[in-house]
C-alpha positions in Angstrom: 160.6 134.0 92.7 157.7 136.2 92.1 156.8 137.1 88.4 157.6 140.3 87.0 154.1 141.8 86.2 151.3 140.1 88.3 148.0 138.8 86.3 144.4 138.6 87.5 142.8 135.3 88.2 140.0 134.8 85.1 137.6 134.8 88.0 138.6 138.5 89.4 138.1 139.9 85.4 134.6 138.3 85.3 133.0 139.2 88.3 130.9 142.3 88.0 129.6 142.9 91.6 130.6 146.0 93.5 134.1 145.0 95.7 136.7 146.0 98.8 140.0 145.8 98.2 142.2 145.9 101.3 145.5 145.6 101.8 147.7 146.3 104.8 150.1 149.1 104.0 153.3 147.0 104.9 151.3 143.6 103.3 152.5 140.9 101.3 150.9 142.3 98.3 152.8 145.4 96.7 151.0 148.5 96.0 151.4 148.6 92.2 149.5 145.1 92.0 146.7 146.3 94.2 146.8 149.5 92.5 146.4 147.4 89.1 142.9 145.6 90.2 140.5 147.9 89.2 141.7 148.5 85.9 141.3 144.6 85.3 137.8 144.4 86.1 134.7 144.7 83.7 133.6 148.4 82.4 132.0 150.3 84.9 132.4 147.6 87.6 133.1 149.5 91.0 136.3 148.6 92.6 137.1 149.6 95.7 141.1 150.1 97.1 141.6 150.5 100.8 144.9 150.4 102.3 145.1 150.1 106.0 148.2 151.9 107.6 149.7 150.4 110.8 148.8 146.7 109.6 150.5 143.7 107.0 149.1 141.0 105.5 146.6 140.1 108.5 144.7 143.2 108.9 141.9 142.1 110.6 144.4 140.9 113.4 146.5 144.3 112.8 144.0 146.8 112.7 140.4 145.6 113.1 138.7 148.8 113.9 140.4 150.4 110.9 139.3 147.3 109.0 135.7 147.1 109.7 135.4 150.8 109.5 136.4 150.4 105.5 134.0 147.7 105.3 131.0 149.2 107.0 131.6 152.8 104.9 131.9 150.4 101.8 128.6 148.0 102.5 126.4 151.1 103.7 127.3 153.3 100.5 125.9 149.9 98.3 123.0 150.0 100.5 122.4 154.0 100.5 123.5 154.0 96.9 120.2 151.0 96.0 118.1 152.6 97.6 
């Protein structure tokens, strides 16, 4: 049975570092929870939520271009954005 109001993991609340959230629109993990992550992170810490039609919990198996085209937009805007 799955608890009523999902918690972060102490390590996802501490980590500061710019991240991608994915999740595969018919995924094990239900939108409200993933829609809950950024709010649980540090002030000003950039949290990313991309959810991946067409795909469940294995995205990279269910939609791989869809998935690495998140991922490359997300890493080049970190790199355009340090620059």
């Amino acid at each position: 049975m799955r608890d009523a109001e999902w918690r972060p993991a102490p390590e996802w609340t501490a980590t500061t570092c710019p991240t991608l959230v994915v999740r595969g629109a018919q995924g094990t993990m239900p939108a409200a929870d993933a829609a809950r992550m950024p709010s649980c992170r540090a002030p000003g810490t950039r949290t990313d939520l991309a959810v991946i039609e067409d795909a469940g919990h294995d995205v990279h198996l269910d939609q791989p271009q869809r998935l690495y085209a998140v991922m490359a937009g997300f890493l080049n805007s970190l790199v355009c954005s340090a620059s």
